[in-house]
C-alpha positions as CSV (number, residue, x, y, z in Angstrom):
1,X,68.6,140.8,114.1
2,X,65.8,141.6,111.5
3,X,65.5,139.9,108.3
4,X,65.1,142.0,105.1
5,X,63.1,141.2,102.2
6,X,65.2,139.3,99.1
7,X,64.3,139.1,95.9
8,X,65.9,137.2,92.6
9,X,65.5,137.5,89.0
10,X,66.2,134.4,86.7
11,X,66.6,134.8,83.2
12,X,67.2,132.3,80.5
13,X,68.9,133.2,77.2
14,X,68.7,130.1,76.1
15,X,67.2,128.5,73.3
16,X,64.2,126.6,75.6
17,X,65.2,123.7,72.9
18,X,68.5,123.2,74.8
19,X,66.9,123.1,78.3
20,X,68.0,121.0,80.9
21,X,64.4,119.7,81.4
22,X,64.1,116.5,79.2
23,X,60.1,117.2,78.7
24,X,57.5,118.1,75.9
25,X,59.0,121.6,76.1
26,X,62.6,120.6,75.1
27,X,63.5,117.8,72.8
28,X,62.7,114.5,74.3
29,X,65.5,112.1,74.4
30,X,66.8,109.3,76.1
31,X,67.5,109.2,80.1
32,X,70.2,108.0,82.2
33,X,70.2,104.4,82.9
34,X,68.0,103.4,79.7
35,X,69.7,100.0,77.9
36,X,70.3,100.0,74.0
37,X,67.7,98.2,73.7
38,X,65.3,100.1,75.1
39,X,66.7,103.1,73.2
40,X,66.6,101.3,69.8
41,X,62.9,100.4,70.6
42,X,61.6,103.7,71.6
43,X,63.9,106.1,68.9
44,X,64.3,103.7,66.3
45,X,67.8,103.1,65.0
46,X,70.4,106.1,65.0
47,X,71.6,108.0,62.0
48,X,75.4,106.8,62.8
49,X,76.6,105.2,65.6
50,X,80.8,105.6,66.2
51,X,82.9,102.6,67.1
52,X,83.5,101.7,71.2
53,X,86.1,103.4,72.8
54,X,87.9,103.5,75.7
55,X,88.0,101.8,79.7
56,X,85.1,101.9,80.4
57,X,83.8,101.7,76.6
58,X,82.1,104.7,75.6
59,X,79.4,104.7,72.6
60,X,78.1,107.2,70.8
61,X,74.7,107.5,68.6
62,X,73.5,110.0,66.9
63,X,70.4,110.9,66.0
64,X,68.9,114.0,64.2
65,X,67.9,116.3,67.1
66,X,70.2,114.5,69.6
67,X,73.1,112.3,70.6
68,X,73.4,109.8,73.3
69,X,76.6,108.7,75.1
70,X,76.5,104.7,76.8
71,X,78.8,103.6,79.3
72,X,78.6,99.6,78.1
73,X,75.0,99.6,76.8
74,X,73.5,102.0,79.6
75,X,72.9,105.8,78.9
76,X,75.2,107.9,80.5
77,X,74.2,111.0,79.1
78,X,72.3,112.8,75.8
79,X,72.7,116.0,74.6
80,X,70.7,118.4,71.7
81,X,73.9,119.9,69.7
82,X,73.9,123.4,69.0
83,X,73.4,124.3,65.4
């Protein structure tokens, strides 16, 4: 058996705002597993924030280049909306 050469192409379309990376690059926002708290300390307070729903209770800030969603007061995930 003889192995042949592969080769791969990635392209991103993307804006690099939007990234997956959470780095310099990209919008820098909160990770997974960060407390309100530590949140509130490091961002400052959000624009709006939406009432708790939910089982488990779900929050939602906002903020003007991004939104974070906490699980109780732990960061579950934060997102850069599309304009």
């Amino acid at each position: 058996m003889s192995a042949l050469p592969v080769s791969a192409e990635v392209i991103s379309i993307t804006d690099p705002r939007y990234s997956v990376p959470n780095d310099a690059s990209g919008v820098v926002r909160p990770t997974r597993g960060m407390s309100m708290n530590a949140v509130a300390q490091y961002y400052g307070q959000p624009s709006s924030k939406t009432a708790t729903i939910g089982q488990p209770p779900i929050t939602k800030w906002t903020y003007p280049e991004f939104v974070v969603f906490f699980e109780y007061s732990t960061v579950i995930h934060s997102v850069v909306p599309r304009q």
